[in-house]
C-alpha positions in Angstrom: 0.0 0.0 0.0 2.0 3.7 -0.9 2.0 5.8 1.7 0.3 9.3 1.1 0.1 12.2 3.5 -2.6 14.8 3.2 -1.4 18.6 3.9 -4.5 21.1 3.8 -8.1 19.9 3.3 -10.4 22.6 2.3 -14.6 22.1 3.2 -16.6 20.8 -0.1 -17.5 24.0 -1.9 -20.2 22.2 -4.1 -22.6 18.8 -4.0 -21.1 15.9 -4.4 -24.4 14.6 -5.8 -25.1 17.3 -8.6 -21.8 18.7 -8.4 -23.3 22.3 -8.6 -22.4 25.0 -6.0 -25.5 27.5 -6.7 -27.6 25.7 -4.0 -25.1 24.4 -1.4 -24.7 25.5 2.3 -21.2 25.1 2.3 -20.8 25.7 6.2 -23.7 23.0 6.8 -22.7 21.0 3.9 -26.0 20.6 2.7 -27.5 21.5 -0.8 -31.4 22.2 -1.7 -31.5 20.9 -4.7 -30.4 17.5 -3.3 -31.6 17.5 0.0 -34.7 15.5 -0.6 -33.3 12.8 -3.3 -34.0 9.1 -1.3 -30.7 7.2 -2.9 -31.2 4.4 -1.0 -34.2 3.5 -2.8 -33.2 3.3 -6.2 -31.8 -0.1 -6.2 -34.8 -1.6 -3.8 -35.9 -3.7 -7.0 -32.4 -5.4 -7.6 -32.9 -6.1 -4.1 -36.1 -7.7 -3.8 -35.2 -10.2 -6.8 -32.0 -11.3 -5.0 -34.4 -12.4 -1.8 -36.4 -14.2 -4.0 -33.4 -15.9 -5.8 -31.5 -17.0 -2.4 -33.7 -18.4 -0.1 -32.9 -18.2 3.9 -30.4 -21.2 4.8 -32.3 -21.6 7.6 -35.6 -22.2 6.1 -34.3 -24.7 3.6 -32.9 -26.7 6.7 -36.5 -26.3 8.5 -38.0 -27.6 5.9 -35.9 -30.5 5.0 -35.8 -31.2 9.0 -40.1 -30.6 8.8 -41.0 -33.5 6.1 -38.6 -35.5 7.9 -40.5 -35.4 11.1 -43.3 -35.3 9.7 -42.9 -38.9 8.1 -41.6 -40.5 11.2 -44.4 -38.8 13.4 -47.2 -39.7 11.0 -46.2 -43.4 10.8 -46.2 -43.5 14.8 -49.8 -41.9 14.6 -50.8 -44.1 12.3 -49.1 -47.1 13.9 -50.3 -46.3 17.7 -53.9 -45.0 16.1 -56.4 -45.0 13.4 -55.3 -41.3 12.6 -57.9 -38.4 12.9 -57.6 -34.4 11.3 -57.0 -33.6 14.9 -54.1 -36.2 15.6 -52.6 -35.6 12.1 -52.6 -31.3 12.7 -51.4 -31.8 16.0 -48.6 -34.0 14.2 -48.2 -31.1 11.9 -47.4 -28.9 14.4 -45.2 -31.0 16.9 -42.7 -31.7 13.6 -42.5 -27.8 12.9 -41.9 -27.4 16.4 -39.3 -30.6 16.5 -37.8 -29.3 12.9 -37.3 -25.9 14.3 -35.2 -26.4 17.6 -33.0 -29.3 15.6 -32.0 -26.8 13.1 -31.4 -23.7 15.6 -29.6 -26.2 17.9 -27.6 -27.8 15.3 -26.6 -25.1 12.8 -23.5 -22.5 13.9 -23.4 -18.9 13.4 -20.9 -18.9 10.2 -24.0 -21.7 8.6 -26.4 -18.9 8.6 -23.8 -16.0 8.4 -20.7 -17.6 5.6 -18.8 -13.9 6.3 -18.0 -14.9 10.1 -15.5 -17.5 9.1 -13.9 -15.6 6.6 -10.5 -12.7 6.5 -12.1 -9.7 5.2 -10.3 -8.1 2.7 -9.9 -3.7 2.7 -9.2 -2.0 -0.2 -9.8 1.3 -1.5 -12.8 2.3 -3.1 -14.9 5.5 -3.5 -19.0 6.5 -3.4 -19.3 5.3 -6.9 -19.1 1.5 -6.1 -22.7 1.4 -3.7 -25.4 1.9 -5.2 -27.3 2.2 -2.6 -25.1 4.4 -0.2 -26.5 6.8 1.7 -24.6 10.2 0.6 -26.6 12.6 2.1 -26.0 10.9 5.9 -22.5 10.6 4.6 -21.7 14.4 3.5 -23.4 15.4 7.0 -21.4 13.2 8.9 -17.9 13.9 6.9 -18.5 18.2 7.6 -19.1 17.1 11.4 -15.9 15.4 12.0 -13.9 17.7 10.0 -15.1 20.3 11.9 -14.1 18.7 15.2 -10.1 19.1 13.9 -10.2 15.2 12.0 -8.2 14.6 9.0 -10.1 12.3 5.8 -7.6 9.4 5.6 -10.2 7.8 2.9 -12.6 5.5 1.2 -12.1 2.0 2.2 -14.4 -1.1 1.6 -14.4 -4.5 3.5 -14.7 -7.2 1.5 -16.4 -10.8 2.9 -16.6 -12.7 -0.7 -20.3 -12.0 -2.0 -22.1 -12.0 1.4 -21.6 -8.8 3.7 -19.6 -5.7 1.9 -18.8 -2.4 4.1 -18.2 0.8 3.2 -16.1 2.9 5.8 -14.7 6.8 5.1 -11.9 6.9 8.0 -10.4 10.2 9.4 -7.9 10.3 12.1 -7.2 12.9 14.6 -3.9 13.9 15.1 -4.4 15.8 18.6 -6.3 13.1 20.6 -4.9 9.9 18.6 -8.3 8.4 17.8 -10.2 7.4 14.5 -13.4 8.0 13.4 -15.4 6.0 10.6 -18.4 6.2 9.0 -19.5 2.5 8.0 -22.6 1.5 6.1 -23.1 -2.4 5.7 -24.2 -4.4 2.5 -25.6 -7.5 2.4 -26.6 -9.6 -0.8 -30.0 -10.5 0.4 -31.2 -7.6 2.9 -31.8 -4.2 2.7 -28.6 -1.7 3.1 -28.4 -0.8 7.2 -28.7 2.5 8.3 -25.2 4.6 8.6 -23.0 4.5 11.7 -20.5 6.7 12.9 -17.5 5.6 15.5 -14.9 6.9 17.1 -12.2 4.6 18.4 -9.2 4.4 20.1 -6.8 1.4 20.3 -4.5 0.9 23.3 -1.9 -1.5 24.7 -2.1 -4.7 25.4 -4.9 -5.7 23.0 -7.7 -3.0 24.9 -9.6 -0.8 22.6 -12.8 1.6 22.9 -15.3 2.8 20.4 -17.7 5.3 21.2 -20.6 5.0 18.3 -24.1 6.4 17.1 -25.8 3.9 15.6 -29.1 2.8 15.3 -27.8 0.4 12.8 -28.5 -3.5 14.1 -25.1 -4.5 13.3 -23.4 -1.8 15.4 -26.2 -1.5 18.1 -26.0 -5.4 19.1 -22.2 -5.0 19.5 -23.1 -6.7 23.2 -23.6 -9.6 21.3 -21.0 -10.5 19.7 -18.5 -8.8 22.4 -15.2 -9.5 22.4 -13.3 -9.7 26.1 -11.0 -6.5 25.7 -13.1 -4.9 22.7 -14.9 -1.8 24.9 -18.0 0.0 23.5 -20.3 2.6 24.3 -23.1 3.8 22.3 -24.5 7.3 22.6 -27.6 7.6 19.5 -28.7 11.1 21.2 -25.6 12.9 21.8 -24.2 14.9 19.0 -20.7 14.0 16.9 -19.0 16.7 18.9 -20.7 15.4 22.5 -19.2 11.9 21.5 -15.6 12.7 21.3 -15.8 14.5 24.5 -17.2 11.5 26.4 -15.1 9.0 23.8 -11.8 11.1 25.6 -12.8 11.0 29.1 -13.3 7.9 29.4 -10.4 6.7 27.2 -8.4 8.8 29.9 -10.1 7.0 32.8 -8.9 3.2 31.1 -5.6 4.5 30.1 -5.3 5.5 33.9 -6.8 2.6 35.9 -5.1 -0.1 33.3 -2.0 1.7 33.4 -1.6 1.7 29.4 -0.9 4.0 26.9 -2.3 4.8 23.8 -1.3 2.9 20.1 0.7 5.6 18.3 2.3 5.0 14.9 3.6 7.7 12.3 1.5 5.7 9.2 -2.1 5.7 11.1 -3.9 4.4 8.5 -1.5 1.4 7.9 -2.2 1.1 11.5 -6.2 1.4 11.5 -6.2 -1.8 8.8 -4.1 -3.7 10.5 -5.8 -3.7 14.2 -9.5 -3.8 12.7 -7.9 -7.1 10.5 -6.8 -8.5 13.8 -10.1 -7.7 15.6 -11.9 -9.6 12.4 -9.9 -12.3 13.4 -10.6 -12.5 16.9 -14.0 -12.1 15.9 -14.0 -14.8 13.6 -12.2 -17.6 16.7 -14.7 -16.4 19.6 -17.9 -17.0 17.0 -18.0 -19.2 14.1 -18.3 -22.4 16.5 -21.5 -20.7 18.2 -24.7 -22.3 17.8 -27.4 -20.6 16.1 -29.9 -20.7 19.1 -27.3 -18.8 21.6 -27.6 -15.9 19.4 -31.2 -16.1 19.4 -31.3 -16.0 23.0 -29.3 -13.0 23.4 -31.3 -11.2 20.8 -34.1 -12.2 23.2 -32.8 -10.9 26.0 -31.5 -7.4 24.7 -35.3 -6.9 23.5 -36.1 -7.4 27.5 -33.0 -5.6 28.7 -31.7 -3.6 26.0 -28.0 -2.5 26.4 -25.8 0.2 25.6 -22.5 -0.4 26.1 -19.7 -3.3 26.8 -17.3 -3.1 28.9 -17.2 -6.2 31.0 -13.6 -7.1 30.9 -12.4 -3.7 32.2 -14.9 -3.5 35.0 -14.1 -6.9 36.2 -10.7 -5.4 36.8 -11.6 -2.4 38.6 
């Protein structure tokens, strides 16, 4: 990867959409003409044709479990009993029911999701490549964190073959030694999720923290699929600027109780692929062996108790 460094960057003087500067706000980064354009649904027919073409793993495996049980089940009705509508629909229903929990019991996480046992792969890209990317969220988000003193390091994707594809912009501030990224997730057979923007910091000894405001299910159930000294907070009513005030308090509170410092290298961009590369890894080792029906349950549970943050590990240490 060449090394680049960036000297001045200037705010966008025009849309990035029209590329006309007539009706932009260039201190909100916001244009009229644009403002009311709904990207993300110009693809939605692509879409819908690719959910019919792939069917849900899951069902397949229901149903395959379903006539299964529903052969043996019938032949013991019919074997025990002279079989009845009653008997027979009550047989229907205890082989759904049987089907079900043998495929949720049975079936791991990487079955149902192929990208969990895989490397991702980062590259650069830029806004042309997604279709279905929000822009707008995107241009409001990037004129934020500039503001706040962050510097664009670029457009990078993250590749998991055909099934999962994100999009991240990444800036980097050179005063307080964090990152901030703007990620949208793609998958082949869902809708695109809503954007997310993180700030993170990574530290010694393996710890890192990452403030985010996300309503997006992939970023909000972070609790989830928690990793031991992978830290997270979520804030979705506090502002960008509110964020990285809270993100560098209590980054100074964990650098101070752990006794650790901060991860600084002079390339921080080579350094921001390589630590998320090794968190994809760790992510991969704690969950593609996980059963289907444990992540169910937690999903359960965080409707019933929903949660905001992880931090586990470092309170256990406290």
């Amino acid at each position: 990867m060449s090394e680049f460094r960036v000297k001045t960057e200037l705010p966008a003087s025009r849309c990035e959409i029209c590329h006309q500067s007539d009706q932009f706000d260039a201190e909100k980064g916001y244009c009229v003409r644009c403002g009311n354009i709904s990207i993300n649904k110009e693809n939605n027919s692509s879409t819908n044709i690719r959910k019919y073409i792939k069917k849900d793993l899951i069902t397949k495996k229901i149903a395959v479990s379903f006539n299964t049980s529903v052969v043996i089940i019938t032949a013991v009705l019919i074997f025990t009993s002279y079989i009845s509508s009653i008997s027979f629909l009550f047989g229907l229903v205890l082989s759904y029911i049987l089907a079900s929990f043998y495929t949720y019991t049975t079936s791991s996480l990487q079955d149902v999701y192929p990208w969990i046992k895989e490397t991702p792969k980062f590259s650069q890209t830029n806004i042309g490549e997604f279709i279905n990317l929000d822009h707008l969220k995107i241009e409001q988000y990037s004129f934020e964190i500039k503001a706040l003193g962050f510097i664009r390091l670029g457009d990078y994707k993250e590749d998991y073959s055909e099934s999962l594809q994100v999009f991240s912009r990444i800036f980097f501030h050179p005063k307080y030694k964090c990152f901030a990224t703007i990620d949208q997730f793609f998958s082949i057979n869902k809708e695109p999720l809503p954007i997310a923007l993180s700030i993170s910091s990574y530290m010694e000894e393996g710890w890192s923290l990452s403030s985010t405001k996300a309503i997006n299910p992939i970023l909000s159930e972070q609790y989830i699929y928690r990793l031991p000294k992978r830290l997270w907070i979520n804030y979705p009513e506090n502002s960008v600027k509110e964020i990285l005030d809270l993100h560098i308090i209590e980054r100074n509170n964990i650098l101070e109780k752990l006794r650790i410092n901060v991860l600084v290298e002079e390339n921080s961009l080579k350094q921001f692929l390589e630590i998320n590369l090794k968190i994809a890894e760790e992510f991969r080792e704690k969950q593609q062996d996980r059963k289907l029906i444990s992540l169910i349950k937690d999903r359960l549970f965080l409707k019933l108790f929903p949660k905001s943050e992880w931090l586990d590990n470092y309170d256990s240490r406290l």
